[in-house]
LOSEDO-254800 format. One record per residue: residue number from 0; residue in three letters; x, y, z of N, C-alpha, C in turn. Coordinates in nm, 2 decimals. Layout:
<robas>
+-----+-----+--------+--------+--------+--------+--------+--------+--------+--------+--------+
!   i !  aa !   n.xx !   n.yy !   n.zz !  ca.xx !  ca.yy !  ca.zz !   c.xx !   c.yy !   c.zz !
+-----+-----+--------+--------+--------+--------+--------+--------+--------+--------+--------+
! NUM ! ALA !      X !      Y !      Z !      X !      Y !      Z !      X !      Y !      Z !
...
+-----+-----+--------+--------+--------+--------+--------+--------+--------+--------+--------+
</robas>
This chain:
<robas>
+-----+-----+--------+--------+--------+--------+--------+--------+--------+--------+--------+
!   i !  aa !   n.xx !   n.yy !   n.zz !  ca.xx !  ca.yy !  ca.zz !   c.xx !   c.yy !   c.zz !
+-----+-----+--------+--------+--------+--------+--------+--------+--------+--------+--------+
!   0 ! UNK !   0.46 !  -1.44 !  -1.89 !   0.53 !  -1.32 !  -1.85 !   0.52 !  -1.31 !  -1.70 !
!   1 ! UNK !   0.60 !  -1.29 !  -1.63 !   0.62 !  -1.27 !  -1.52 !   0.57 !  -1.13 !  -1.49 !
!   2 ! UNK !   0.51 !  -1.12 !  -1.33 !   0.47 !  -0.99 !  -1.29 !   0.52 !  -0.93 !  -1.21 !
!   3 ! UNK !   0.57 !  -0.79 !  -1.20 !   0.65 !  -0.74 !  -1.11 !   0.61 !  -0.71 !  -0.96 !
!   4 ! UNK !   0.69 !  -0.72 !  -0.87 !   0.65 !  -0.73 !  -0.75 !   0.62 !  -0.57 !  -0.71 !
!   5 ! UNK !   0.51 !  -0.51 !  -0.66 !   0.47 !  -0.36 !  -0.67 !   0.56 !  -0.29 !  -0.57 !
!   6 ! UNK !   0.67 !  -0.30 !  -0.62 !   0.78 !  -0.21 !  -0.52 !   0.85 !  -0.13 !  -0.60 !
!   7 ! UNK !   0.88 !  -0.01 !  -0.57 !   0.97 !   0.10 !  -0.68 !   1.12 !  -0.01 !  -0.66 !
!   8 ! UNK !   1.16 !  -0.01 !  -0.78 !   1.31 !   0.04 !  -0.80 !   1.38 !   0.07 !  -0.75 !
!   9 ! UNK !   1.36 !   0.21 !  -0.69 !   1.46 !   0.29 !  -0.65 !   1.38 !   0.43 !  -0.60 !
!  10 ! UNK !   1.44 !   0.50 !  -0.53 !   1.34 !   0.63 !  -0.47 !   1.31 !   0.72 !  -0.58 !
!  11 ! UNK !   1.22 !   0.77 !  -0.60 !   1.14 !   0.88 !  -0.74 !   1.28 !   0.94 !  -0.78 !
!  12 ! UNK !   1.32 !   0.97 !  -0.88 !   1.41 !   1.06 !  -0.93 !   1.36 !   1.23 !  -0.92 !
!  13 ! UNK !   1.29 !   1.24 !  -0.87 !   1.23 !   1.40 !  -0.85 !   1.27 !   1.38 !  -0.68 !
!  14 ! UNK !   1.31 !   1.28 !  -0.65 !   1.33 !   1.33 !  -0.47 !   1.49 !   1.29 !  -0.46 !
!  15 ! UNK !   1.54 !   1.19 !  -0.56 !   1.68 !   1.18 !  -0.56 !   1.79 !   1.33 !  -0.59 !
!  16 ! UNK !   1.74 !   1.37 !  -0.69 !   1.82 !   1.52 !  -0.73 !   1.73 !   1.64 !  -0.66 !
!  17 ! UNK !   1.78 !   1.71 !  -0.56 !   1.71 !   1.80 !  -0.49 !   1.63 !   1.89 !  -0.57 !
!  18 ! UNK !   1.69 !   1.98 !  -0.64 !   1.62 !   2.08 !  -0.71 !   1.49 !   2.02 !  -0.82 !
!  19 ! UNK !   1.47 !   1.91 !  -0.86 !   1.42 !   1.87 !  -0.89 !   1.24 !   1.83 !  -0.85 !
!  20 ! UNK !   1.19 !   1.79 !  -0.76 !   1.05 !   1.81 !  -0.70 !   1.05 !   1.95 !  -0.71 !
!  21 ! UNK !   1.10 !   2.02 !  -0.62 !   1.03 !   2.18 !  -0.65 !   1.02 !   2.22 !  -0.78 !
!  22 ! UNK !   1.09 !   2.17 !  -0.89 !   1.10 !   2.27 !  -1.01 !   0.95 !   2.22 !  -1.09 !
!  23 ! UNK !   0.94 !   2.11 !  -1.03 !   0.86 !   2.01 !  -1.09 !   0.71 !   2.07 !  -1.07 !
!  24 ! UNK !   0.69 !   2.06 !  -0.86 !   0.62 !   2.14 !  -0.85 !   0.53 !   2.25 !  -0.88 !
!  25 ! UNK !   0.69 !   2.36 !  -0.93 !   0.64 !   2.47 !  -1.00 !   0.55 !   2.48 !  -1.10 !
!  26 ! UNK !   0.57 !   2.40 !  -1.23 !   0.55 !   2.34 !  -1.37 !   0.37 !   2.34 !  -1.30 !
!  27 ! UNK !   0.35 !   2.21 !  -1.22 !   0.21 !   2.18 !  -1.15 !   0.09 !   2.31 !  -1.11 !
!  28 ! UNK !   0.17 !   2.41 !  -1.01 !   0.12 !   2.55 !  -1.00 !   0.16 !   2.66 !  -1.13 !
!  29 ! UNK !   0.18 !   2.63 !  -1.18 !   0.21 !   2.72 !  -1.30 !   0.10 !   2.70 !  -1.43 !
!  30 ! UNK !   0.08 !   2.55 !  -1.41 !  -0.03 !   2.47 !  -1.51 !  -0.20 !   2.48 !  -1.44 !
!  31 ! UNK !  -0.18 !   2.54 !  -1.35 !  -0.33 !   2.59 !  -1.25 !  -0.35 !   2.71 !  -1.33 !
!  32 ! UNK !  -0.28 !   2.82 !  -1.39 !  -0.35 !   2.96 !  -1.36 !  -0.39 !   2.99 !  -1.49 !
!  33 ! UNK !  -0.42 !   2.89 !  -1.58 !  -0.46 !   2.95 !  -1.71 !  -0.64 !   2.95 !  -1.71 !
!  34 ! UNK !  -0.72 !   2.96 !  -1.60 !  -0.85 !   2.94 !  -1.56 !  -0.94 !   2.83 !  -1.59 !
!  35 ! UNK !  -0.87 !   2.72 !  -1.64 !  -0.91 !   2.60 !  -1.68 !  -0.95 !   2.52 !  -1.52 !
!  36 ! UNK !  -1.10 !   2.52 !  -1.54 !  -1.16 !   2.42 !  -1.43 !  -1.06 !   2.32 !  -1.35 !
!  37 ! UNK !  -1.03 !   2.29 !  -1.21 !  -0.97 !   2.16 !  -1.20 !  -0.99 !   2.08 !  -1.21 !
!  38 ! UNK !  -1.10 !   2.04 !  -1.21 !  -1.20 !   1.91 !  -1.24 !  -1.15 !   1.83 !  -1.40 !
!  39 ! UNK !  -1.20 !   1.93 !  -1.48 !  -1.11 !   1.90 !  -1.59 !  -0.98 !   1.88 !  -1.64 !
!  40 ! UNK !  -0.89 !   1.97 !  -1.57 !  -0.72 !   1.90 !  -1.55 !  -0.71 !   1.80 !  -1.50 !
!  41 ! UNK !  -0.79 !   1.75 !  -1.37 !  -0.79 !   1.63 !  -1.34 !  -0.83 !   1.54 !  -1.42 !
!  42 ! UNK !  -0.94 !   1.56 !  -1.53 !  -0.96 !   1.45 !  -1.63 !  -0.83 !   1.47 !  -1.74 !
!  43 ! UNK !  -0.79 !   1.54 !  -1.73 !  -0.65 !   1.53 !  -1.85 !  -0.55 !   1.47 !  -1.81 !
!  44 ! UNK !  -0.49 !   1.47 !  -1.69 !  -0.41 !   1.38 !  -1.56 !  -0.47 !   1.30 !  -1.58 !
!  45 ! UNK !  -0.59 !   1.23 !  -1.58 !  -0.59 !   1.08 !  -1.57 !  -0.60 !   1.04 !  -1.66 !
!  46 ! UNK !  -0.67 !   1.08 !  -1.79 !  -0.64 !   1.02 !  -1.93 !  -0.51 !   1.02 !  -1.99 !
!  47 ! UNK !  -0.44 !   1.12 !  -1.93 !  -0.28 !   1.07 !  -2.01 !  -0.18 !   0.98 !  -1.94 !
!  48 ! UNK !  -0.25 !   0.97 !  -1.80 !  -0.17 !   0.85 !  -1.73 !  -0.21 !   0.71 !  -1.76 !
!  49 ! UNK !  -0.33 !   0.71 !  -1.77 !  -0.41 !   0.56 !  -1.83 !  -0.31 !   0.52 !  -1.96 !
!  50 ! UNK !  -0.29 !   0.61 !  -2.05 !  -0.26 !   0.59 !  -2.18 !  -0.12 !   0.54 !  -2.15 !
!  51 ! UNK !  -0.03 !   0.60 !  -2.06 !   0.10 !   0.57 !  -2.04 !   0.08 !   0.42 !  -1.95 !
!  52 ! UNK !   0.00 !   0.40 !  -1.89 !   0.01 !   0.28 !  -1.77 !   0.09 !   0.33 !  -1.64 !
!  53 ! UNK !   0.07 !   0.46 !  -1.62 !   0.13 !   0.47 !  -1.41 !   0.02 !   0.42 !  -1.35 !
!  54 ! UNK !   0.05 !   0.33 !  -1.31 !  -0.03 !   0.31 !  -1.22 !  -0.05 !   0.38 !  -1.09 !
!  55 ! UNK !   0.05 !   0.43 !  -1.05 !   0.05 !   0.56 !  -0.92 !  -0.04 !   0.68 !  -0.94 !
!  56 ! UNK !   0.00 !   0.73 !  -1.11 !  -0.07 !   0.84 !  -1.14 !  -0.19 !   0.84 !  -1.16 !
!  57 ! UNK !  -0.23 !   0.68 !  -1.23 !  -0.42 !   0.69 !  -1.23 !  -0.47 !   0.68 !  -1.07 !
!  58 ! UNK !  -0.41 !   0.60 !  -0.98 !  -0.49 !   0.58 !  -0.85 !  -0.45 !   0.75 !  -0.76 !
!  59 ! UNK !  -0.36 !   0.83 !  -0.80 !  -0.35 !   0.97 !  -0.76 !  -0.48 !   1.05 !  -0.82 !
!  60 ! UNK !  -0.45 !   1.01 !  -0.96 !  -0.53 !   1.13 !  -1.04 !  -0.66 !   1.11 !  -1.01 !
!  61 ! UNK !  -0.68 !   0.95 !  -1.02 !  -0.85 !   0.96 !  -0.97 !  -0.90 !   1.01 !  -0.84 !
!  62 ! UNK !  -0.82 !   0.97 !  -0.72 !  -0.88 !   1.09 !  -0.61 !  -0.86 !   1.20 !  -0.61 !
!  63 ! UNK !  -0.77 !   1.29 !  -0.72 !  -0.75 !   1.40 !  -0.70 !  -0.87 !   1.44 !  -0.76 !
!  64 ! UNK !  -0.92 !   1.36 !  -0.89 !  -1.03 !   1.45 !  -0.97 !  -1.16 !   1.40 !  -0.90 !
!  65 ! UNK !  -1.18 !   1.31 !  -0.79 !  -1.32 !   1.28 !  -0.73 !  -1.30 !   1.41 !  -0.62 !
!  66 ! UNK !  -1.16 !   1.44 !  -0.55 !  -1.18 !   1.56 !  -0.48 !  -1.22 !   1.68 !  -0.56 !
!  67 ! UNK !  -1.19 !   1.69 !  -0.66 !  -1.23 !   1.80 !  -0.79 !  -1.34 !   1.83 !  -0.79 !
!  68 ! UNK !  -1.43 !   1.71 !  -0.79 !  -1.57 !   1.70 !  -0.80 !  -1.59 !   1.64 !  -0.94 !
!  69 ! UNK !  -1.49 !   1.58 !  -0.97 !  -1.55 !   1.51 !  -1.06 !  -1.64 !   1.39 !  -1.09 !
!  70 ! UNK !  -1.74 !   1.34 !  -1.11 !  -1.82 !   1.26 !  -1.06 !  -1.78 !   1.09 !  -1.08 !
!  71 ! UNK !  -1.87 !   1.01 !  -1.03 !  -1.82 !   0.88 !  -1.06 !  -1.84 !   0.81 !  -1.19 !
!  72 ! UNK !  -1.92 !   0.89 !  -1.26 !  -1.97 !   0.85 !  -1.36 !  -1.82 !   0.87 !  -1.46 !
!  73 ! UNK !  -1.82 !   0.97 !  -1.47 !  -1.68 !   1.06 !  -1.56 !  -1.55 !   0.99 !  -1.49 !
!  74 ! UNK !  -1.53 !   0.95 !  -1.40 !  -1.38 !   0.84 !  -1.39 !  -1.39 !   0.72 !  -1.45 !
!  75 ! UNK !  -1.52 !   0.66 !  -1.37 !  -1.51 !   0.53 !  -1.47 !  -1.55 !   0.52 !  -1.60 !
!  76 ! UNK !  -1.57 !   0.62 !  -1.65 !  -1.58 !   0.63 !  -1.82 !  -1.45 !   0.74 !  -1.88 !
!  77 ! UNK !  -1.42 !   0.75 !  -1.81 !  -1.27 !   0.85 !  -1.87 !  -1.23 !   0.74 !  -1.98 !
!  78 ! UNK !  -1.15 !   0.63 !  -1.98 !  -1.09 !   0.57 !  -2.08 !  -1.18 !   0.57 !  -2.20 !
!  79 ! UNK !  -1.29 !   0.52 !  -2.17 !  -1.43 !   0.53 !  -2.29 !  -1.49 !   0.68 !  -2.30 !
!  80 ! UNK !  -1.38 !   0.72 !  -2.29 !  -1.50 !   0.89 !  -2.34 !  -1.57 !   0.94 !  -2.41 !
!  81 ! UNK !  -1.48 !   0.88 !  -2.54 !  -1.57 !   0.86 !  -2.70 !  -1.69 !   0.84 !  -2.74 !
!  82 ! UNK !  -1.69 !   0.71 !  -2.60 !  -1.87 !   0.66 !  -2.64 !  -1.93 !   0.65 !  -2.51 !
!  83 ! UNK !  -1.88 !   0.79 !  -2.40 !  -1.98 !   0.78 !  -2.28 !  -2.06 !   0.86 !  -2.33 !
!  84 ! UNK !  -2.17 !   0.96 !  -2.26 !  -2.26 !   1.01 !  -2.29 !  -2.22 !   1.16 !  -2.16 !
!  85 ! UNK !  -2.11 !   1.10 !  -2.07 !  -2.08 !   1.21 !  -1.96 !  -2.06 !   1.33 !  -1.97 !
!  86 ! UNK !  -1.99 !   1.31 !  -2.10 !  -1.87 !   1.44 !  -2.11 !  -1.93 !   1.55 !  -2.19 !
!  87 ! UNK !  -1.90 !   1.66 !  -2.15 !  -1.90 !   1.81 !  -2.24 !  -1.84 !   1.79 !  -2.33 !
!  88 ! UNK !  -1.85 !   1.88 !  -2.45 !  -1.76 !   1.93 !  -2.58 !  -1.65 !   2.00 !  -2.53 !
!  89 ! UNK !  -1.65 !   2.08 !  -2.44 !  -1.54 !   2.11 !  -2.37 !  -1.41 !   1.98 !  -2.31 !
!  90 ! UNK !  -1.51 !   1.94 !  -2.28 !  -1.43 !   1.86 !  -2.20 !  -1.33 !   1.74 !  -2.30 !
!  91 ! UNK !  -1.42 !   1.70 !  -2.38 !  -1.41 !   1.56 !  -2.48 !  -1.27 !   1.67 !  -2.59 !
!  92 ! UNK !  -1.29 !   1.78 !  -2.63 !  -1.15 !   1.84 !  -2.69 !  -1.06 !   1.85 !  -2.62 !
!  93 ! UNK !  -1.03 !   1.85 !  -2.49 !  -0.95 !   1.89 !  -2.39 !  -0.88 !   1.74 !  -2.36 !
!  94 ! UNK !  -0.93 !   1.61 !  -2.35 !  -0.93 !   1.45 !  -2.35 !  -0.85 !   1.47 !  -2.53 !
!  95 ! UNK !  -0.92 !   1.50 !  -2.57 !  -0.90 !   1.47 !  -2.75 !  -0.72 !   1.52 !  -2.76 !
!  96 ! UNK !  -0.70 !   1.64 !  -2.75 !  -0.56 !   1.73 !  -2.72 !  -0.47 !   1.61 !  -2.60 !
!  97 ! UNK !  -0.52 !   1.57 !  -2.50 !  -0.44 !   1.53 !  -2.39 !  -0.39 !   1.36 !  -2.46 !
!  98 ! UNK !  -0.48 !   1.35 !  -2.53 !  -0.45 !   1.19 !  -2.60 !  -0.35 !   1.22 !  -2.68 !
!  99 ! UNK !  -0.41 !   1.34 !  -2.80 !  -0.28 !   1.33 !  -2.92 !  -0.14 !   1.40 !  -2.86 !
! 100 ! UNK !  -0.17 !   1.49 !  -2.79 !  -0.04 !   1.54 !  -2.70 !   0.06 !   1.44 !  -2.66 !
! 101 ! UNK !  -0.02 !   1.30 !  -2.58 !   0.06 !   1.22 !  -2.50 !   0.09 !   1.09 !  -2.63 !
! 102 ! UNK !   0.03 !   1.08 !  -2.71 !   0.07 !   0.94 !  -2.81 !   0.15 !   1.00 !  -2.93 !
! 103 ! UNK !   0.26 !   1.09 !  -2.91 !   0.31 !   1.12 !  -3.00 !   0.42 !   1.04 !  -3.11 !
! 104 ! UNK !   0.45 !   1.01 !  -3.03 !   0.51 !   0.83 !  -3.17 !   0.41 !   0.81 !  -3.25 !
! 105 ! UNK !   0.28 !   0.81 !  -3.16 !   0.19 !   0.66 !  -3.30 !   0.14 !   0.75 !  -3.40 !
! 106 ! UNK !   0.16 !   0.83 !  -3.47 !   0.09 !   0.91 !  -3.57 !   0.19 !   1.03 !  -3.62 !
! 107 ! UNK !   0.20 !   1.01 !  -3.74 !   0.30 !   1.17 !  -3.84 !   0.26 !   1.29 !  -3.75 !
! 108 ! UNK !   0.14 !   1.29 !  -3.77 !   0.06 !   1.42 !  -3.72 !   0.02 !   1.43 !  -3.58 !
! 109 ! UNK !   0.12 !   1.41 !  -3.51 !   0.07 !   1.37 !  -3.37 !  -0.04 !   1.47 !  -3.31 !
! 110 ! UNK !  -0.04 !   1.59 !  -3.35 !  -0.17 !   1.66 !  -3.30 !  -0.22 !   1.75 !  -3.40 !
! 111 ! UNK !  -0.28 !   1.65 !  -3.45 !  -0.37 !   1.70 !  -3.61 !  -0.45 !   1.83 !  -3.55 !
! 112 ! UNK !  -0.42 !   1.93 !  -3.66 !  -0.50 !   2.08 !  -3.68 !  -0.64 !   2.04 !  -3.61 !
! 113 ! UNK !  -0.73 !   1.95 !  -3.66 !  -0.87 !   1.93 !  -3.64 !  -0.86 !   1.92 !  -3.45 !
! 114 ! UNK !  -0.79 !   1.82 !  -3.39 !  -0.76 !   1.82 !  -3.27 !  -0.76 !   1.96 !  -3.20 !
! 115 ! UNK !  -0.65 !   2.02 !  -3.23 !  -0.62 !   2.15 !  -3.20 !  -0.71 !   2.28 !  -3.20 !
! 116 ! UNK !  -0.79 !   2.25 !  -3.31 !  -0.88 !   2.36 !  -3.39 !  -1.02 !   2.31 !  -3.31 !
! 117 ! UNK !  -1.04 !   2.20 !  -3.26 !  -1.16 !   2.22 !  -3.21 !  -1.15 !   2.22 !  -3.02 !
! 118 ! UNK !  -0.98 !   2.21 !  -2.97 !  -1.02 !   2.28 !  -2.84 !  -0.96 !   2.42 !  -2.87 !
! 119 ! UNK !  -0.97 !   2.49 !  -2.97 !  -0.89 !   2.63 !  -2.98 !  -1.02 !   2.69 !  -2.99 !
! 120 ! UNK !  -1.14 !   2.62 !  -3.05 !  -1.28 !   2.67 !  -3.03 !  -1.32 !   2.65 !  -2.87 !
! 121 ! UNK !  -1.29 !   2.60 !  -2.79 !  -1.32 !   2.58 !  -2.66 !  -1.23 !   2.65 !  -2.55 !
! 122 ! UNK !  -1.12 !   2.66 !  -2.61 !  -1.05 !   2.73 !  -2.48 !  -0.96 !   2.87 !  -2.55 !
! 123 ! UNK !  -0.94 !   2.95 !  -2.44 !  -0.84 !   3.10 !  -2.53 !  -0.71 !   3.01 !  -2.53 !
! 124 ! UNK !  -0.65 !   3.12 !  -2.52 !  -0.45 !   3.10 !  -2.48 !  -0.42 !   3.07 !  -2.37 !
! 125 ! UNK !  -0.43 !   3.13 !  -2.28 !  -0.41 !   3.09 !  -2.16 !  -0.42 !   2.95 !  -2.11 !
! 126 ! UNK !  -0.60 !   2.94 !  -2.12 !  -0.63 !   2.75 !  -2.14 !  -0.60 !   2.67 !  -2.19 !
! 127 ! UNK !  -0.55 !   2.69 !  -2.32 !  -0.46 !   2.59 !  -2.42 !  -0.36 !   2.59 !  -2.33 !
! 128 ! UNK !  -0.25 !   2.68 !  -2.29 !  -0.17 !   2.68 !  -2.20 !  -0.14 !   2.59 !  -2.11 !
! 129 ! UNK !  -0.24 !   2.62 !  -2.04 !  -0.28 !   2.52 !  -1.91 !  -0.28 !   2.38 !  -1.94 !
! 130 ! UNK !  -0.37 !   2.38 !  -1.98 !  -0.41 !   2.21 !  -2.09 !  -0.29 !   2.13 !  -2.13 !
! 131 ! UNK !  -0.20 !   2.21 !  -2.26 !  -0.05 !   2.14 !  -2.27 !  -0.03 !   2.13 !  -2.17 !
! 132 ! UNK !   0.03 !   2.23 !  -2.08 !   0.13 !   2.22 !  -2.01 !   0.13 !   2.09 !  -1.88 !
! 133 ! UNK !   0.00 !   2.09 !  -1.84 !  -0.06 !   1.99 !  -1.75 !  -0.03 !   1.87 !  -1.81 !
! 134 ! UNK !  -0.04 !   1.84 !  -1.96 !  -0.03 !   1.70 !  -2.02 !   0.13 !   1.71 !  -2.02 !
! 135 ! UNK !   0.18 !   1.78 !  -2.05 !   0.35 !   1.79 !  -2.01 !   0.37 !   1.73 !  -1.91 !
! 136 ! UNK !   0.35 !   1.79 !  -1.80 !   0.39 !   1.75 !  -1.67 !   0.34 !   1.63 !  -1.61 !
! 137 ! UNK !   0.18 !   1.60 !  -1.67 !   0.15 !   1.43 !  -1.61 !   0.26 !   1.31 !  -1.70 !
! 138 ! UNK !   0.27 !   1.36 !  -1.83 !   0.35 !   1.21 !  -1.93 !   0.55 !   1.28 !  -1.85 !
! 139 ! UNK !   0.59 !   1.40 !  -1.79 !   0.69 !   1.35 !  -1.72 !   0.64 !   1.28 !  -1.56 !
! 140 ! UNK !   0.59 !   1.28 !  -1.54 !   0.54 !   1.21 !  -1.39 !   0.53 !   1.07 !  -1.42 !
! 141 ! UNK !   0.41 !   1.01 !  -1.53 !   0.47 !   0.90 !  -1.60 !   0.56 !   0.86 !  -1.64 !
! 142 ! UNK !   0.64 !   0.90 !  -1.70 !   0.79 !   0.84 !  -1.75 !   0.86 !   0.84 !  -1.60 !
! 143 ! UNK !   0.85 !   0.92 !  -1.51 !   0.93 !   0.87 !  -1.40 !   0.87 !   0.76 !  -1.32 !
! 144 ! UNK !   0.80 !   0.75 !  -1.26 !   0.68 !   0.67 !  -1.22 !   0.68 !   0.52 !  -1.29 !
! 145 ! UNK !   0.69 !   0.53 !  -1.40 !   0.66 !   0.43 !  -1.46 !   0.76 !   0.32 !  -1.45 !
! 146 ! UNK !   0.90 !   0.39 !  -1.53 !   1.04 !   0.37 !  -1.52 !   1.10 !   0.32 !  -1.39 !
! 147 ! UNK !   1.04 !   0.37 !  -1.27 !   1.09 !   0.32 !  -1.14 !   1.03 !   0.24 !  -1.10 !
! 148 ! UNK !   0.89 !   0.19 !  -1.18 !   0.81 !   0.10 !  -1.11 !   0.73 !   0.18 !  -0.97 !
! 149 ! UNK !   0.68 !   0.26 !  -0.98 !   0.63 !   0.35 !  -0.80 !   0.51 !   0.26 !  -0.82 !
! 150 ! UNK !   0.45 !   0.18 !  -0.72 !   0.28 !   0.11 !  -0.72 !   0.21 !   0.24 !  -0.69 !
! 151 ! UNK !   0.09 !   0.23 !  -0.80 !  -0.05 !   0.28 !  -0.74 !  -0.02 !   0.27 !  -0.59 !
! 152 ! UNK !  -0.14 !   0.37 !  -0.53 !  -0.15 !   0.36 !  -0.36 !   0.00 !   0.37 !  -0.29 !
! 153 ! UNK !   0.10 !   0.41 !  -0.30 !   0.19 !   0.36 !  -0.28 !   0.28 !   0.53 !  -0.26 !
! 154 ! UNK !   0.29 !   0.63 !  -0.17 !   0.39 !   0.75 !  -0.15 !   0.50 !   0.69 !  -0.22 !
! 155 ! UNK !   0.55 !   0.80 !  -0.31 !   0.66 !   0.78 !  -0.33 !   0.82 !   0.83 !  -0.23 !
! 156 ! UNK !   0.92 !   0.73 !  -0.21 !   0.96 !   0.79 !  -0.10 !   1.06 !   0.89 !  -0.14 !
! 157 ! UNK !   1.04 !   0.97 !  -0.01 !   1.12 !   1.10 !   0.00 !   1.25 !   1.07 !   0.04 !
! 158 ! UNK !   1.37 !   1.12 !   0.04 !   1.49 !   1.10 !   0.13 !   1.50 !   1.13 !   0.30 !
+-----+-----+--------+--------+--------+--------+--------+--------+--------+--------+--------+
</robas>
C-alpha cells in the first residue's frame, strides 16, 4: 500500500465556504458552557479523533489538552484507558460516551443505556450536553480533516 504524501488535498472545506468556520466555531464555544472541565473535553477531542484517524486532530487535541493541564500520563494512555490506572470514573464514562457516540456503524446499539446511564450518574444536562456536543463537533472536524488529508502539525490553510 502506498503512503500518502502529508499534503491536504485541497484547502479545509470550513475555510472554502465562508459561513462555514464561524458556524463551526460557534458549535466549539457553545460546547464550553455546559461546566464540563476542559481538560476533559480535551480528552474527549482526542479520543474520538484517535478512533477516526485525524491525524491533525490528535497532534491539535494533544497540545490543546497538555495546555488544559492534562497530564503526560493521561495522553499517552488515552487510547488504553480501559486498562490505565490514570483516569477518574468521571472521566473513563465521558471516554466510554465519546467512543460509543463516535463508532456508530459498529454496533445496533450504538450507545447502549449502560454507557449513557453511567455518565448520566456523572454529569447533569447541561454536561451531557457539552460532552455530545463536543464529540459532534470533533468526528465533524474528522470527517473533514480526514477526507482532505490536512497532516498532523500542519495549519490548515485559510483563503
Amino acid at each position: 500500500m502506498a503512503l500518502h504524501e502529508p499534503k491536504a488535498r485541497m484547502t479545509n472545506p470550513a475555510y472554502v465556504l465562508a459561513d462555514a468556520a464561524p458556524a463551526i466555531m460557534n458549535l466549539v464555544k457553545a460546547s464550553r458552557q455546559g461546566g464540563v472541565d476542559e481538560s476533559l473535553l480535551e480528552l474527549v477531542h482526542l479520543r474520538a479523533s484517535q478512533i477516526n484517524n485525524c491525524g491533525f486532530c490528535v497532534d491539535f487535541g494533544a497540545k490543546s489538552a497538555k495546555k488544559a493541564g492534562v497530564s503526560d500520563e493521561k495522553l499517552f494512555a488515552v487510547a488504553a484507558w480501559r486498562e490505565a490506572p490514570f483516569f477518574s470514573d468521571e472521566e473513563r464514562a465521558a471516554l466510554a460516551l465519546a467512543e460509543a457516540a463516535t463508532r456508530l456503524a459498529d454496533v445496533s446499539d450504538a450507545v447502549p443505556d449502560e454507557v449513557w446511564d453511567e455518565a448520566a450518574d456523572h454529569f447533569d444536562e447541561k454536561q451531557l450536553a457539552s460532552i455530545v456536543l463536543t464529540v459532534g463537533v470533533t468526528n465533524l472536524f474528522n470527517r473533514l480533516n480526514v477526507t482532505v488529508r490536512q497532516p498532523g502539525g500542519v495549519a490548515p490553510a485559510a483563503p
